[in-house]
Backbone as a printed PyTorch tensor [residue, N CA C, xyz], in Angstrom:
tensor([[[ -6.8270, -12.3200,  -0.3260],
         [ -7.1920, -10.9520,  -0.0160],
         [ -6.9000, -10.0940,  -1.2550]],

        [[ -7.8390, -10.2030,  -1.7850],
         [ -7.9360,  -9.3110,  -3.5150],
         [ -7.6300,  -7.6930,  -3.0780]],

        [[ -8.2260,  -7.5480,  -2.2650],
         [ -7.8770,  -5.6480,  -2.0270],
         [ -6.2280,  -5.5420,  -1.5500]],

        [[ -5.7770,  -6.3660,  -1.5830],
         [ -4.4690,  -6.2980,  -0.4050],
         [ -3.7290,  -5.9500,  -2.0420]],

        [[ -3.5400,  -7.1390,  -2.6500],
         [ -2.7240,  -7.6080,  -3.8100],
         [ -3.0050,  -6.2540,  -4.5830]],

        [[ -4.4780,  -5.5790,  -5.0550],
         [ -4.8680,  -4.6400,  -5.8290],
         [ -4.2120,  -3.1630,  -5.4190]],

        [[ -4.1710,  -2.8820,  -4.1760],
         [ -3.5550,  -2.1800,  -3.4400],
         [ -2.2640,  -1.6130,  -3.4910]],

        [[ -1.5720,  -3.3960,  -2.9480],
         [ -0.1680,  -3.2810,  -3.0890],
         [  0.2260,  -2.9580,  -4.9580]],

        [[ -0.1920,  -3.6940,  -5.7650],
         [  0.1820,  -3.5620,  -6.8960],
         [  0.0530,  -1.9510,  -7.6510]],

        [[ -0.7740,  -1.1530,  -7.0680],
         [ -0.9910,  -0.1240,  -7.4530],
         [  0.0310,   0.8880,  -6.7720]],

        [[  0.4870,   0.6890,  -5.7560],
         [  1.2410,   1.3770,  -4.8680],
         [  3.1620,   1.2170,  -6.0130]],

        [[  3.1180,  -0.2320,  -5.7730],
         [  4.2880,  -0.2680,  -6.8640],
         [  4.5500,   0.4200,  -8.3140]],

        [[  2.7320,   0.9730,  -8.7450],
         [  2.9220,   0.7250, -10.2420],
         [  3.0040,   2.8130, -10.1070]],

        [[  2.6990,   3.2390,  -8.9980],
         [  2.3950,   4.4970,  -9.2500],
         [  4.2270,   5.2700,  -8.8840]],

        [[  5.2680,   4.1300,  -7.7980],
         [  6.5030,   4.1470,  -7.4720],
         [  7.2870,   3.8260,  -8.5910]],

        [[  7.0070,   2.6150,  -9.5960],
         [  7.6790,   2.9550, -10.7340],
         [  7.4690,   3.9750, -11.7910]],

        [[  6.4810,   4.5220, -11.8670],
         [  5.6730,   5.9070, -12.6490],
         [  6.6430,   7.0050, -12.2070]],

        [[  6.8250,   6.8660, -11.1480],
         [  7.4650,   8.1970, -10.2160],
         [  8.6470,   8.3990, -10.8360]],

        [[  9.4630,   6.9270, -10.7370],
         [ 10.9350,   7.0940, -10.7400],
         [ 11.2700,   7.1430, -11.9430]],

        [[ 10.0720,   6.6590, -13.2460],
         [ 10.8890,   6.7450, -14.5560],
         [ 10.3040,   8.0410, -15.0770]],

        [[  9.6260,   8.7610, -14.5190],
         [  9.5360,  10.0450, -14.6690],
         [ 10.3220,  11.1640, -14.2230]],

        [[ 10.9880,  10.9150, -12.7360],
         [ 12.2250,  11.7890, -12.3030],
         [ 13.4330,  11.4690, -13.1430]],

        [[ 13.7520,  10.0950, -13.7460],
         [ 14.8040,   9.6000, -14.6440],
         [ 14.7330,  10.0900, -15.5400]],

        [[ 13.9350,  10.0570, -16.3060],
         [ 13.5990,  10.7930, -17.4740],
         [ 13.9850,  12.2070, -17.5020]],

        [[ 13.2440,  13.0850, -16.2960],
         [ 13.8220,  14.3800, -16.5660],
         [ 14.6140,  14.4910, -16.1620]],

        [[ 15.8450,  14.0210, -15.5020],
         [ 17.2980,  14.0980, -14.8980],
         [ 18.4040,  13.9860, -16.3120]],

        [[ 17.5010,  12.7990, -17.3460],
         [ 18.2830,  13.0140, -18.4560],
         [ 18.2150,  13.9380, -19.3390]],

        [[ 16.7920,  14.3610, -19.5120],
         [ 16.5740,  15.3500, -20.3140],
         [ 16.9360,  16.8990, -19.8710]],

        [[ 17.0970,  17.2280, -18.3100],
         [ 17.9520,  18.1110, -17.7980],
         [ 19.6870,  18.0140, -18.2030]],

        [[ 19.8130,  17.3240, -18.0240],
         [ 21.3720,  16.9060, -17.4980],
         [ 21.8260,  16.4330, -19.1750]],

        [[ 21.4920,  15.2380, -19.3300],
         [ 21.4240,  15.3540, -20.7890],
         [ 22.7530,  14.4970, -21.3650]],

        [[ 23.1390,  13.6860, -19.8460],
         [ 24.0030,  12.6220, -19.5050],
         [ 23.6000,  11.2890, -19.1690]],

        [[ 23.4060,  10.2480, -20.0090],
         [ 22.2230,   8.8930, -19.3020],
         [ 23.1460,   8.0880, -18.8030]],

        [[ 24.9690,   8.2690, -18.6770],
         [ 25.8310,   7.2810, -18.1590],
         [ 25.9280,   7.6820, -16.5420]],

        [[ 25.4060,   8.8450, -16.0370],
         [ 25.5900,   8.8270, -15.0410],
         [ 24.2150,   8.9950, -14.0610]],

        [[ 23.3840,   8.2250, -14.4860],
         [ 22.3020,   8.7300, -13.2940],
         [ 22.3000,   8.5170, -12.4230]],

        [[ 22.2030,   9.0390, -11.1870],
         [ 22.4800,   8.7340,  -9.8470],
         [ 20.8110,   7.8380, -10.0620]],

        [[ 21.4940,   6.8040,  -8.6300],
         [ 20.1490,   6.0180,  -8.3710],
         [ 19.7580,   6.2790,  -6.6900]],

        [[ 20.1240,   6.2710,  -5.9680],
         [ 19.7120,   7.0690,  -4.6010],
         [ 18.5510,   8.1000,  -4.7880]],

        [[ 18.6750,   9.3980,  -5.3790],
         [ 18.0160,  10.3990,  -5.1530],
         [ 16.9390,  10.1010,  -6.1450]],

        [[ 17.0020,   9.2170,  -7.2230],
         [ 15.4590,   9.3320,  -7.8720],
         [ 15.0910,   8.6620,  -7.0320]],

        [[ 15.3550,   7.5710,  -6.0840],
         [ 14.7190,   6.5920,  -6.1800],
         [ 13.9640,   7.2710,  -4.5580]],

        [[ 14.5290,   8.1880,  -3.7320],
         [ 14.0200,   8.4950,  -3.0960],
         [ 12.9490,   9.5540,  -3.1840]],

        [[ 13.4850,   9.9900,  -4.0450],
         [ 11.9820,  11.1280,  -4.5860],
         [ 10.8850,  10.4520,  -5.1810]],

        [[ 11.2290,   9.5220,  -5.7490],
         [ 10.0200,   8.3910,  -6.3220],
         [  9.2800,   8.0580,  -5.3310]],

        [[ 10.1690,   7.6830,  -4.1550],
         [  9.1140,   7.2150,  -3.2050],
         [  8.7730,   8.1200,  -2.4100]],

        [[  9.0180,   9.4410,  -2.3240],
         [  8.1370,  10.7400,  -1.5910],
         [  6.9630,  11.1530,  -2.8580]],

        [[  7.3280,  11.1020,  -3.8130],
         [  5.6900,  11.5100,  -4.8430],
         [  4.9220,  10.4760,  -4.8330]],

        [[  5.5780,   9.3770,  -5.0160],
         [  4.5950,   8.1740,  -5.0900],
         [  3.8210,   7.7990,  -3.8290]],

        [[  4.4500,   8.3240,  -2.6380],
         [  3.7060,   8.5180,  -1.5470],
         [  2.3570,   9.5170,  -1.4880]],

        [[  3.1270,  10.7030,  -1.4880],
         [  1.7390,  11.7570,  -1.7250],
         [  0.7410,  11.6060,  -2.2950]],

        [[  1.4860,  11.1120,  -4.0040],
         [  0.0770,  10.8920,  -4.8470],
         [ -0.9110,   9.9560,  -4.2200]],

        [[ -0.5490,   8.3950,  -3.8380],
         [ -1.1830,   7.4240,  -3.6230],
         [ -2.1270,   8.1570,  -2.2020]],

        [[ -2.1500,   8.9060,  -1.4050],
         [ -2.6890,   9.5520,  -0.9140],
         [ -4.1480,   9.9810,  -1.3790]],

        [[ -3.7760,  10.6820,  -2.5790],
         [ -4.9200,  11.4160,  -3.3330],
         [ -5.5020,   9.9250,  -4.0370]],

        [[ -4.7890,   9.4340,  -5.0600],
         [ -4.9350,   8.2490,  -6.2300],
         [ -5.3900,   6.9810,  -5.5870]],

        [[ -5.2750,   6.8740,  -4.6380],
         [ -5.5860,   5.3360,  -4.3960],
         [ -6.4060,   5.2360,  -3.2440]],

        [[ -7.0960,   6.5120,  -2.8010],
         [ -8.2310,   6.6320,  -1.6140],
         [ -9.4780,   5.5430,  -1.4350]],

        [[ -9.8520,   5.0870,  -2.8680],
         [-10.6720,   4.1040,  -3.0510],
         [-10.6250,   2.5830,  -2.6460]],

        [[ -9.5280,   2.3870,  -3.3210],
         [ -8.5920,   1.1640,  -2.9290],
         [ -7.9930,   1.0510,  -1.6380]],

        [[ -7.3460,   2.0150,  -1.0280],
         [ -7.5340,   1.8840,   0.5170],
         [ -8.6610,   1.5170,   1.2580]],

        [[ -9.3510,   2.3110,   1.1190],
         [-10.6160,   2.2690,   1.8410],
         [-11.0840,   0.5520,   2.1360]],

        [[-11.2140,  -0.0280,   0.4350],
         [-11.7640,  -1.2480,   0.8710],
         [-11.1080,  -2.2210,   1.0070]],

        [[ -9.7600,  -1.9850,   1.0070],
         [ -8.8760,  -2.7040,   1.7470],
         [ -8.6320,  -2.6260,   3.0560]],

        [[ -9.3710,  -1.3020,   4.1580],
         [ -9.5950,  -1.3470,   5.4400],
         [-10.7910,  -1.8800,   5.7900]],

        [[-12.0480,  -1.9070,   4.2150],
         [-13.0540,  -2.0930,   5.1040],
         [-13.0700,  -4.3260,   5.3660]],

        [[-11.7550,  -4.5700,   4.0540],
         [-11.7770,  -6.1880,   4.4290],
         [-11.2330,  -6.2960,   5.3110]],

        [[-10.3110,  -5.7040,   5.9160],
         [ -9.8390,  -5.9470,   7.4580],
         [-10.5410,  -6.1760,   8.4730]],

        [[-11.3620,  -4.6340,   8.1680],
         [-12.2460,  -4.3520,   9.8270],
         [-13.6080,  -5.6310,   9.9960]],

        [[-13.7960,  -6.0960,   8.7560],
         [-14.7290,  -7.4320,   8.6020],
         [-13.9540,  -8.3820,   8.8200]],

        [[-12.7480,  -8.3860,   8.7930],
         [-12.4160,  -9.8010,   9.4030],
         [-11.7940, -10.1630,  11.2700]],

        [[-11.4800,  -8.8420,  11.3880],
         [-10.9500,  -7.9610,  12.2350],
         [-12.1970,  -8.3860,  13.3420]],

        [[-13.4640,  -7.9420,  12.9750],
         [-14.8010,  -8.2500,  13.6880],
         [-15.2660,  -9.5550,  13.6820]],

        [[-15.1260, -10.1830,  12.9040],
         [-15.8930, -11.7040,  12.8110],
         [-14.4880, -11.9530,  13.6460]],

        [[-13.2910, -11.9480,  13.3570],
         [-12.3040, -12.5390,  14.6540],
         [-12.2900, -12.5620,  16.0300]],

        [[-13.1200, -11.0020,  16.1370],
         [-13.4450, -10.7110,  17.9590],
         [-14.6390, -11.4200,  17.9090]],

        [[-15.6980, -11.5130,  17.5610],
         [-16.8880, -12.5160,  17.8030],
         [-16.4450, -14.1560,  18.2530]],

        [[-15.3420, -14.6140,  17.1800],
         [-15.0610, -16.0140,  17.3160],
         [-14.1480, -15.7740,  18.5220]],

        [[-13.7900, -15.5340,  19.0660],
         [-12.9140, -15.0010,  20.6650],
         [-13.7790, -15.0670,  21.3220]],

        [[-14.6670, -13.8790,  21.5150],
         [-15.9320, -13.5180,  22.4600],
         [-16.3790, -14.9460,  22.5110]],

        [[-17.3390, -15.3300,  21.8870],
         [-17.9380, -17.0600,  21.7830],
         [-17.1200, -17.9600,  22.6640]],

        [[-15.6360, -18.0380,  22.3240],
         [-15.0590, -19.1810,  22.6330],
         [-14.6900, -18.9410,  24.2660]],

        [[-14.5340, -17.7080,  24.6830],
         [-14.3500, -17.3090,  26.1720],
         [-16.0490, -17.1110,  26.7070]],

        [[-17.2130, -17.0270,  25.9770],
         [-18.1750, -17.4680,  26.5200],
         [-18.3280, -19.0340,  26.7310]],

        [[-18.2470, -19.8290,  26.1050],
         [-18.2870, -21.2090,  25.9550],
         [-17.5170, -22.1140,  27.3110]],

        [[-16.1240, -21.0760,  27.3410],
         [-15.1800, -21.3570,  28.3980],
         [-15.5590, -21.0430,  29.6920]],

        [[-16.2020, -19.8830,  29.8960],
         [-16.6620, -19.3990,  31.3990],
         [-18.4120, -20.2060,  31.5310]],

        [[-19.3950, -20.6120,  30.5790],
         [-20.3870, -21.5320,  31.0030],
         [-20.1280, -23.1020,  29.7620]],

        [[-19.3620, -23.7340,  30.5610],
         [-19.2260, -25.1530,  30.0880],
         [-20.7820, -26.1100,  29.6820]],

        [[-20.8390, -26.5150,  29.1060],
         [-22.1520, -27.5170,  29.3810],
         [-21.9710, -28.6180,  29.6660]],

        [[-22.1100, -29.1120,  30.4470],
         [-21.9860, -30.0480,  31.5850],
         [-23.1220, -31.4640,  30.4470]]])
């Protein structure tokens, strides 16, 4: 599942973007690199990297729902079939 992997990998790459960008300015604020807290970037990383991927990765979602809903459908067909098959046997 190529959209899954493309997806996920983009989701990670936009969460590490996040956090070495809040790191970055925590040092360049603060202006101390022995003490960076790791909790609070790492949670703000993952509230921007959320939002953005919202906007940034609308594409890549998409056809990563639309390989689902195609497999999602050919799965209810092969069901449907097999409980038709089951309720008229051929004798």
């Amino acid at each position: 599942m190529k959209e899954f992997v493309v997806y996920t990998l983009a989701r990670l790459g936009l969460f590490v973007v996040a956090w070495v960008l809040i790191v970055l300015g925590y040092v360049l604020v603060v202006g101390d690199t022995t003490a960076v807290p790791m909790l609070w970037p790492f949670l703000a990383a993952v509230v921007v990297s959320s939002i953005a991927s919202v906007y940034l990765l609308r594409r890549q979602r998409e056809q990563f729902a639309a390989v689902v809903e195609r497999r999602a459908s050919a799965a209810s067909r092969r069901f449907e079939a097999s409980l038709s098959k089951e309720d008229h046997p051929e004798d």
